[in-house]
N, C-alpha and C positions, 0 to 999 in steps of 0.2 A: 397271641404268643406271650408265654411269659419274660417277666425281666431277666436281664443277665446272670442277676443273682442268683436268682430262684433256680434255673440251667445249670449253672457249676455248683450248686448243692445236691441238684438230684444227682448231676454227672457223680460229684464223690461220693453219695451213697452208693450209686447201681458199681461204682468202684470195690468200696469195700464190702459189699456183698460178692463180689466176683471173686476178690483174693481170700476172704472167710467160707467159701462156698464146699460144701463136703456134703455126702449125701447122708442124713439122716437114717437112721434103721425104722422103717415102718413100722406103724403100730395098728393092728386092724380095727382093732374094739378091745372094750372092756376085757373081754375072752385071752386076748395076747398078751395082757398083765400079768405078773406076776403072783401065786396067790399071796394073799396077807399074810403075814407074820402075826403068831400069837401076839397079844400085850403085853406081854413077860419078854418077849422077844425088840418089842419096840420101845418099850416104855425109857426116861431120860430118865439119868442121874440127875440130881439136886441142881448139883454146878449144870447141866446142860439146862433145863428147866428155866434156872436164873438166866443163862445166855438168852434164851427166847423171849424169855419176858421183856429184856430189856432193848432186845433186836427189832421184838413187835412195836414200844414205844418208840424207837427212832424211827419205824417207818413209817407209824401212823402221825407222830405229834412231832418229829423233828423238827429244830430250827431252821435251819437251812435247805435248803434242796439238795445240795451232796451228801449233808449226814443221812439225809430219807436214802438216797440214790447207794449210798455205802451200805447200808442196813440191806438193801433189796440185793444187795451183790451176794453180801453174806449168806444170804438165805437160800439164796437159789445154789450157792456153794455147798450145801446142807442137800442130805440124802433123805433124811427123816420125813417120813407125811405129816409132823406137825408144822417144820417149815412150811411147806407146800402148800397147807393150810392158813397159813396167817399170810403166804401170797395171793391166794387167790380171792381171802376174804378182803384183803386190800382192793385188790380190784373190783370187785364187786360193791365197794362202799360209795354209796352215791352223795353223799356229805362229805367225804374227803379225798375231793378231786388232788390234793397233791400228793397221797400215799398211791391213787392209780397210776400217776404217772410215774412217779419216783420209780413204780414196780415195770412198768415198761423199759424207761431209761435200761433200770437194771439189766432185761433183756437182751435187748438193743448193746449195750454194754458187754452182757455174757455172748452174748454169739460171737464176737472178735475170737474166740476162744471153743475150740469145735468138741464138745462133750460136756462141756462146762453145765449146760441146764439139760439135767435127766428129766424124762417123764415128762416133758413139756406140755403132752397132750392135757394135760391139767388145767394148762391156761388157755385153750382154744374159744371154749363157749364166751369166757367173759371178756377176750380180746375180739371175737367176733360183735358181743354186745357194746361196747365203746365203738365201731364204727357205726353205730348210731347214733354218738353223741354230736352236738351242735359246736361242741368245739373245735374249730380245726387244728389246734396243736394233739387235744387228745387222738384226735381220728390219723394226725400223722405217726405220733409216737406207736398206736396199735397196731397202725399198721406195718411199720417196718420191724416190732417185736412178733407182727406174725412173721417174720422170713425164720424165727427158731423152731418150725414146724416144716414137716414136710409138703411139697404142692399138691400130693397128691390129696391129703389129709384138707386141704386149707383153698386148694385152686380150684372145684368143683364148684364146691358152697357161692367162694366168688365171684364166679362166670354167671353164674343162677342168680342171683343177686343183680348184674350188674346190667342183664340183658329182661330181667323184672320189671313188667310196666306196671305192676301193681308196687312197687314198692315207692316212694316219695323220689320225687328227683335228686330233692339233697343226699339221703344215704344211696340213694346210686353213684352221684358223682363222687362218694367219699368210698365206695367199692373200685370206679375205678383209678384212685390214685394208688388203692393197695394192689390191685391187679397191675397196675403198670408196675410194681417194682420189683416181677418175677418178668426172669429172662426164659418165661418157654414159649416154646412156638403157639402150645392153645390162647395163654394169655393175649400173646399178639394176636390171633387170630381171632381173638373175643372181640379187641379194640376196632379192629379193622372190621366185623360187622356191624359194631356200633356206629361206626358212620356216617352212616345213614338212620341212626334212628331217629323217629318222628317226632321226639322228644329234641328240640335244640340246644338244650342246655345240656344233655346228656352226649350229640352228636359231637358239641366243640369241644367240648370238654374231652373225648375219646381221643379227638385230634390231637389236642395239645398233651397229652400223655403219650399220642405215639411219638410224636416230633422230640418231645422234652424227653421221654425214657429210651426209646429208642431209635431216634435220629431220622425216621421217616418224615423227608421234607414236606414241609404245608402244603396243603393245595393237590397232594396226590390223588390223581384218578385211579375211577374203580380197575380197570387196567395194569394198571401198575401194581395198585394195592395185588391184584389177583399173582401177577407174578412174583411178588413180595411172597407170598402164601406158597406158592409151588415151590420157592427155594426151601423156603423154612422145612419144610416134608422132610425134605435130604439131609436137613443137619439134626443132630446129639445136641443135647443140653449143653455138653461142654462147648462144642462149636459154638451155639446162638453166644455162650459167653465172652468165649477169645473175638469173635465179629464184635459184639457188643463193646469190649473192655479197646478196642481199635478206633470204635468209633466214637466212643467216646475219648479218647486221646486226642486224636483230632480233633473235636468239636470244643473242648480243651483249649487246645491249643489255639485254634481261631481267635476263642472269646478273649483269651489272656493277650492275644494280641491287638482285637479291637480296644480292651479297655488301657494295653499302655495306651493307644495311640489316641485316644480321648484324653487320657490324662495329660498326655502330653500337649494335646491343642488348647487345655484348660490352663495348662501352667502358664503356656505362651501365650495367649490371651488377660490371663490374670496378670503375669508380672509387665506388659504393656499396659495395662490398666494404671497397675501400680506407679509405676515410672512415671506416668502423667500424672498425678497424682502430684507425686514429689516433685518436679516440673514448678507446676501451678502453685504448690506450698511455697515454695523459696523465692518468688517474685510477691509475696505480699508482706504486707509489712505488722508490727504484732497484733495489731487487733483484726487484721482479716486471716492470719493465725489461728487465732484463737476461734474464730467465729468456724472456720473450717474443722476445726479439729471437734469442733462440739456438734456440728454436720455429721460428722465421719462415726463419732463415738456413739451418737443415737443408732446408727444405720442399723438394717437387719442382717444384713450381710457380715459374717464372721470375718473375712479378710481386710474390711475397708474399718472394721474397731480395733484388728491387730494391726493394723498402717496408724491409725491414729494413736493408738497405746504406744508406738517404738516413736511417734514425734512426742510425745507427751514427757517422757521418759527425758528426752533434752531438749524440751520448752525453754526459751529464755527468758526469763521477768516470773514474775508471781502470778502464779495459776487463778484465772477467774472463776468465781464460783459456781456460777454455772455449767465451767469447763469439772471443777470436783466434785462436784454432783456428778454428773456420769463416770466419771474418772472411780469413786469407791462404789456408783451401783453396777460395773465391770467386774466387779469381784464376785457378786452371784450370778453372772449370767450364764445363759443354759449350754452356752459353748466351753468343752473344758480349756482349750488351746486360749482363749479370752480369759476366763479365769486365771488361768498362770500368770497369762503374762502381766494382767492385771495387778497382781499378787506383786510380781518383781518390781513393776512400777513406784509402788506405795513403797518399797524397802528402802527405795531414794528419795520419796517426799514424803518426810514425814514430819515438814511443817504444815502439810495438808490436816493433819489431825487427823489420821485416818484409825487408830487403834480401837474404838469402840465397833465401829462399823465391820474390820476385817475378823476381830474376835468373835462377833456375833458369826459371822459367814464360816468361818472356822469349825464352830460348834456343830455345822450341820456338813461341811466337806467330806464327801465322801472319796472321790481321789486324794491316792497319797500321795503325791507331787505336787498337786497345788495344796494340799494339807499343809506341806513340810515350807513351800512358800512363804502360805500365809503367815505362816507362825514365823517364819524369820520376818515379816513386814511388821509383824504383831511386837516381836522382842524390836526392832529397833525403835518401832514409834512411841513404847514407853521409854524406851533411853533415849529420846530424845526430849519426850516431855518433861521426864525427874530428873535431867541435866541442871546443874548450876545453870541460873538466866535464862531459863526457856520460855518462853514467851506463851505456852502452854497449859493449860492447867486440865490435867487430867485425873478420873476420879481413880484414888489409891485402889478400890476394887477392883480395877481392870489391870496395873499390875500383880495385883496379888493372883488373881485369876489366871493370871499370863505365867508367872511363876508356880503354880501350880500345875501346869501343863507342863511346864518343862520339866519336872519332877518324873512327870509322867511319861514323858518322850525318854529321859531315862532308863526308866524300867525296860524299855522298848527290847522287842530281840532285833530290831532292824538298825545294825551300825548308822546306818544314815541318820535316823531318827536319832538314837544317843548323839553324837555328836552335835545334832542341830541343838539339842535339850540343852547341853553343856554349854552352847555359844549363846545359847538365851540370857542362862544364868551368869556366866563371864559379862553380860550387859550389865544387867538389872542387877545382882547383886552387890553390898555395894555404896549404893547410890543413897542421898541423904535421903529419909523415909523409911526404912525398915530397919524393924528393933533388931537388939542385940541377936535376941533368939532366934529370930528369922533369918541372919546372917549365919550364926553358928548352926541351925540348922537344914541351909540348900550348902554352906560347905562341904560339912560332914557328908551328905547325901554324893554331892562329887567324889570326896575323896574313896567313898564306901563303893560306888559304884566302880570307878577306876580298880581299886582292889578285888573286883569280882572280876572285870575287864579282863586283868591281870591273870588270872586262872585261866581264862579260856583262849588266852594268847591271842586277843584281838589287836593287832596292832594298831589300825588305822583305831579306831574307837579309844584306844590309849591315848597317841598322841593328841586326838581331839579334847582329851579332857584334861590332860597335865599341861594343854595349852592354857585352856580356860583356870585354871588353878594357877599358872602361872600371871596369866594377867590380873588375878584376883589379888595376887599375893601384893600388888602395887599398890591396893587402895586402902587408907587409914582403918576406913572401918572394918574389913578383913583380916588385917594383920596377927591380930588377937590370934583371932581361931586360923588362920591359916600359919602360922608359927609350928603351932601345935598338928592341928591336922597331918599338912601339906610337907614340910621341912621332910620328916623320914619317907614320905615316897619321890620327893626328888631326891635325898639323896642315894636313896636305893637304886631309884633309877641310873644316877650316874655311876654307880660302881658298878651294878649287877646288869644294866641291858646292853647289848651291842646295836641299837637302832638309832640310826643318827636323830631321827623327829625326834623320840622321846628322850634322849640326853639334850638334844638341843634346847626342848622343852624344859627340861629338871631345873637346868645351868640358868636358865632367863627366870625361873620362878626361885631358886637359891638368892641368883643377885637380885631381885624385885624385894625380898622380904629384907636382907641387912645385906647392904655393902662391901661393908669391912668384913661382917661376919663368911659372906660367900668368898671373897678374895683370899682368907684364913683357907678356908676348906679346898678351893682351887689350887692353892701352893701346896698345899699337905698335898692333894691327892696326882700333884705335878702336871695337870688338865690343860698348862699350857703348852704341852705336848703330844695332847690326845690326839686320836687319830682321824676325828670327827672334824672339819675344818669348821663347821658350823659351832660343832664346841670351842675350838680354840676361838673366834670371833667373839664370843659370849664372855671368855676369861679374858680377853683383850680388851672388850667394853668393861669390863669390870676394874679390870687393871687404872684406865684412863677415868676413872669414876673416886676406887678408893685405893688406886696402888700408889708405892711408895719406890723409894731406891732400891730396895732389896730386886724389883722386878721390872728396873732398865735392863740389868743385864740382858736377860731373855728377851725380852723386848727390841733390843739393838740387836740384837740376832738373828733378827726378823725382817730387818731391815734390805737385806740384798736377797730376800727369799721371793720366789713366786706367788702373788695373790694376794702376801696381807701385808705390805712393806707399808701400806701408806696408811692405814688400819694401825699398825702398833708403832707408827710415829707419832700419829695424833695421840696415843695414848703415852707414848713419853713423853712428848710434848706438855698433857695435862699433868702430870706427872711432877714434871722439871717443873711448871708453874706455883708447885706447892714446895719449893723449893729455893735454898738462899743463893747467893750470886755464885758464893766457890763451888757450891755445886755443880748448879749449870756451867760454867766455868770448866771445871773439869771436865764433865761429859761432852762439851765444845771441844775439847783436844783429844779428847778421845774419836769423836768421829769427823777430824780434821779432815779427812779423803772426802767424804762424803761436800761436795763445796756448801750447795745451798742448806742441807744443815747445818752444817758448820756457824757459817753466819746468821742465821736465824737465831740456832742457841746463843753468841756473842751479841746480838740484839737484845734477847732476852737478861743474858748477865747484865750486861750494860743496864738496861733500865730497872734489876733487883739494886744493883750496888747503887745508881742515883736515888732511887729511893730510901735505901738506909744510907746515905748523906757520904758514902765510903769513898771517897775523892780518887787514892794510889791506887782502889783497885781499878774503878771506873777508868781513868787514866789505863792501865795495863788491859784492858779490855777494849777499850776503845785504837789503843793501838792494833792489836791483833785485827780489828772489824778493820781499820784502815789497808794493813796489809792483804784481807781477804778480800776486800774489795778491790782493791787492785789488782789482783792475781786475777781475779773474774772480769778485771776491765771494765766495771761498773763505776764509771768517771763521776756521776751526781753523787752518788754516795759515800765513795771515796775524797771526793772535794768538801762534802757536807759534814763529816770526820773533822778534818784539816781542818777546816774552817772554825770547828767546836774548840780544837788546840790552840790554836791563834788568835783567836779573841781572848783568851785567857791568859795572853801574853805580852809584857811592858814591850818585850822584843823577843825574836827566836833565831838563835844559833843554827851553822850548818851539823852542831854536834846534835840536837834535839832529835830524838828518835824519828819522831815523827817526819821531820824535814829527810832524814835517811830512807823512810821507809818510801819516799818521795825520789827521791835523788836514786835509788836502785832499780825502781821501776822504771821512770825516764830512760836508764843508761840499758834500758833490756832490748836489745834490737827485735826480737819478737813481739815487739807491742808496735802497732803502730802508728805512725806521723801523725796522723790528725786526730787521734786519742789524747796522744800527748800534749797537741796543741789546745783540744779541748779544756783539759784542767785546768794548764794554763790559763788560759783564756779565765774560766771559772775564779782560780784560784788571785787572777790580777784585779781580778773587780769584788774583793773582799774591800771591803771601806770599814774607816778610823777615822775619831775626829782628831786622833793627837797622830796621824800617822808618822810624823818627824820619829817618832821611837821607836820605828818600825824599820830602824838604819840597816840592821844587819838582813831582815826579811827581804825589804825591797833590792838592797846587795843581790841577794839569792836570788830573788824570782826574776832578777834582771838577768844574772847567768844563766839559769833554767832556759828562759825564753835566749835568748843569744846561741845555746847552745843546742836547745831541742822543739824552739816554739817554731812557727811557720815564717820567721824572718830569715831563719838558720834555713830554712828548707828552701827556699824563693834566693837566697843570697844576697837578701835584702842588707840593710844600713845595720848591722850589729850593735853600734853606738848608739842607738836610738837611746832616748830618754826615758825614763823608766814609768814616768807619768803618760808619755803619749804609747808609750805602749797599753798601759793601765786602762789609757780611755779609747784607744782600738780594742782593747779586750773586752770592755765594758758594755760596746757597742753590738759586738758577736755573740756575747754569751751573758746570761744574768748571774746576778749574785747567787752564791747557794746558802740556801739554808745551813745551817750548824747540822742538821743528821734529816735527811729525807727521809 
């Protein structure tokens, strides 16, 4: 019996033969042709002439097997006897077995299609002569281009042939694979006296074409076969087909059900494999690690080098080199699913040095997914070699090689490919090692391809390369030519596209090339209002880079909005930093509601005006931070204030601001009791070596505590002494610094 496979192919032939099945108009002989047409009647114009010629070269010398197989479609589309002629001479060519086939395929191809090959009788003799060839792809393809002929014409000869004891065994059994792929009752009736013939290669082989074409189970007796034979009498051609096209559905459907349910016993056997596997991995320590993974990576088995390829991937310590030896000879093995992922491996290790090995492997990859792989493992292992301090040393021909591929991937019509091309050269160019012109020339190549991009409105393929342009625009030696280039297609892009990737793009390649100059451009073009949140994020980084006060305003406006409030603080924030104390100052009172800004900016003033030595204003600023810190109940930093004031002081009155903005908070009954006792506390274990001149302070902060410290709240001795309070307070709470 054959395999499974081999079953669900024939089953979809004897399919599509059933749903293309139409009956042919007989042709008896030569006699039932048409007569010929004069020469004057047949002869080709010039132009048709040259079509032949050049329809003959595709099918004799084409590259490919489709362009042969397109050429053979053509032709049998063609009425003329000179077509017919340069088909049958194809077939007949015994030095170019791939125009015979190509001209079958064709066939086999035009029968889908019921009229399509006139005059078929043309091809019989030398499709009958190929089922004596030693090839079995030939003897298959012939024979299922004989089903464009009729049975009556084509099923005699093969009966006669196939029950021939004078003919070779082998072109017997290659008659009956063509006889099994006619549903008539003589064919079956052929197979089934085959049987028993004497010949045993020719008896099993009968079998297995009745079981595999038409479903007659193995092992059947002459008995049954007999009444097999009785039914068939009673039925039409159309009948044997509708029973046929039944039983094949079901035998169908059987198969497709044994093989899920293999696949599925495979999977559950495989991923318990697996799992112990990883088990055993995680209980050893790195070096029987590593000895495993070099196990696993030799193995023949595809599953147990892609188990070791996904631990390789997050190995911890430095790859053994025994373990990199197989780790880059992964990259050609005969498995594509290994290959890959091998590929993705190396994109992350490429202190392995892996760029010479994966380029070589590249050169010959014929899948385009592990192609497009390779080449991204390929672009990062040079950018990681020509890195400032790579510990690398690769030879400049392999990037340049590397950069000439992605020139290449460029060109591509496959988006994917562009874009991979674009992110090679967003690596590599650039980077110290290539001359000026080399730089100005993969720019230009970006920007020229983006502009063709552009016409054919590919968007993903856009934004891939105005990214790469944009990160480009960031490096020294780019800037030159990307000034030039790059500037007018970002700024086209931001006025002229509604696509958020590529304004996002334009705005981050604007601000990468001048600062100040993109900030200019963004306020002109008022982008901090765009509708692109991605663009506004980009003029906000911008802002916090080279904005000035003209663009707090907007900025504070931002502030109580959803999503970027904390985004365009940090940018006033940098902002206010390039700024003098009244400034920040001001914008402190202005967003007074707001508390913990508030005092952050009063922070900031504070330490602009200490810095320019500005004493009244420092003073006037440090009040304000005193008062907001009180309001927030922040007792260390409020006491930490206080404390900056009264060092500075021979003595201090209850008129001193500062003492007032003291004495209002205390009297606020929504603050409470052990807040207040806090300060205090704080504010009594300030120490002085001359404290005697501290008359009217220690006055005060004996009131304070009498009237709002924890002696007042306990009902304690009010008259205490203002020293033993000092040193119970000294004992609760530590000195505070002058400003936390």
């Amino acid at each position: 019996m054959r395999s499974g496979g081999v079953a669900l192919k024939r089953a979809g032939l004897i399919i599509v033969l059933i749903l293309t099945w139409a009956p042919v108009p007989s042709l008896a002989g030569a006699e039932a042709l048409p007569p010929a047409a004069p020469p004057s009647a047949v002869a080709a114009t010039e132009a048709e002439d040259a079509q032949l010629r050049v329809l003959r070269t595709a099918l004799m010398q084409g590259p490919t097997t489709q362009s042969r197989v397109d050429a053979a479609v053509v032709l049998l589309g063609r009425s003329d006897p000179a077509a017919r002629s340069v088909l049958v001479s194809a077939l007949l060519a015994k030095d170019n077995p791939d125009a015979r086939r190509a001209v079958c395929r064709g066939l086999i191809r035009s029968r889908a299609v019921v009229g399509t090959v006139g005059r078929p009788d043309a091809f019989l003799e030398p499709l009958m002569g190929l089922l004596l060839s030693e090839s079995p792809d030939e003897v298959r393809l012939a024979s299922e281009a004989l089903l464009v002929l009729e049975f009556e014409q084509i099923g005699p000869r093969l009966m006669q042939w196939a029950r021939s004891r004078e003919m070779e065994t082998r072109v017997r059994l290659n008659v009956l694979y063509a006889l099994s792929l006619w549903p008539r009752k003589e064919a079956i009736a052929t197979l089934i006296d085959l049987v028993d013939d004497p010949d045993s290669q020719v008896a099993a082989r009968a079998r297995d074409e009745l079981h595999e074409a038409f479903g007659i189970p193995a092992g059947t007796d002459p008995q049954t076969f007999r009444g097999i034979l009785e039914k068939l009498q009673a039925k039409s051609p159309p009948q044997i087909i509708r029973d046929l096209m039944a039983a094949q559905r079901e035998r169908a459907a059987v198969q497709s059900e044994r093989m899920r349910r293999l696949a599925a016993e495979r999977d559950l056997w495989r991923g318990k494999y697996l799992a112990g596997l990883d088990r055993d991995y995680a209980r050893l320590d790195e070096a029987g690690k590593a000895k495993m993974l070099i196990e696993r990576l030799g193995s023949e088995w595809s599953a147990e080098k892609l188990w070791a390829l996904d631990k390789v991937s997050a190995y911890p310590g430095s790859v053994p080199q025994e373990l990199r030896v197989l780790l880059l000879a992964s990259v050609a093995d005969s498995d594509r699913d290994v290959r890959l992922a091998a590929a993705k491996v190396l994109a992350g290790k490429s202190a392995l040095d892996p760029a010479q090995v994966l380029l070589r492997q590249l050169e010959m990859e014929t899948d385009r997914e592990v192609a497009t792989a390779i080449f991204d493992a390929v672009g990062e292992a040079c950018f990681f070699a020509f890195s400032p301090g790579s510990p690398i040393k690769l030879d400049p021909a392999i990037r340049d090689r590397t950069l000439e591929l992605a020139g290449k991937y460029l060109a591509a019509e496959d988006g994917r490919m562009v874009a991979q091309g674009a992110d090679v050269l967003r690596k590599l160019v650039g980077l110290d090692g290539l001359t000026d012109e080399a730089v100005e020339r993969y720019a230009r190549l970006l920007a020229n391809t983006y502009t063709t991009a552009k016409e054919t409105k590919d968007e993903t393929v856009r934004v891939a390369l105005l990214n790469a342009m944009a990160s480009l625009a960031d490096r020294p030696k780019v800037q030159a030519a990307a000034d030039t280039l790059f500037r007018p297609l970002f700024e086209q892009a931001l006025q002229q596209d509604s696509a958020n990737g590529l304004r996002q793009a334009a705005a981050t390649g604007l601000l990468n090339l001048d600062k100040t100059a993109a900030m200019a451009f963004f306020r002109e073009k008022e982008l901090q209002s765009d509708r692109s949140a991605a663009v506004r994020r980009v003029v906000i980084s911008a802002a916090a880079q080279a904005g000035d006060e003209r663009d707090l305003t907007w900025l504070s406006g931002l502030l109580g909005a959803n999503g970027e409030p904390e985004s365009a603080w940090q940018a006033m924030r940098a902002i206010l930093d390039r700024q003098n104390a009244a400034t920040v100052l001001a914008w402190a009172k202005r967003l007074s509601k707001l508390e913990a800004r508030y005092r952050e900016l009063l922070t900031l003033a504070d330490g602009k005006a200490e810095a320019a030595k500005d004493t009244d204003m420092q003073t006037a600023i440090r009040l304000l931070l005193l008062q907001a810190h009180l309001d927030a109940s922040d007792v260390p930093k409020a006491a930490g204030v206080f404390t900056w004031r009264l060092l500075r002081q021979n003595d201090i009155t209850a008129a001193d601001p500062f003492v007032q903005a003291i004495e209002e908070w205390l009297a606020r009954p929504d603050v409470d009791a052990a807040r207040k006792t806090l300060l205090l506390d704080a504010l009594a274990g300030v120490k002085k070596p001359d404290q005697a001149q501290w008359t009217q302070w220690m006055a005060k902060l004996k009131d304070w505590q009498t009237r709002f410290g924890s002696a007042a709240g306990e009902g304690g001795d009010a008259s205490a002494d203002t020293e033993g309070n000092a040193a119970r307070s000294s004992r609760r709470a530590p000195a505070m610094s002058p400003l936390t």
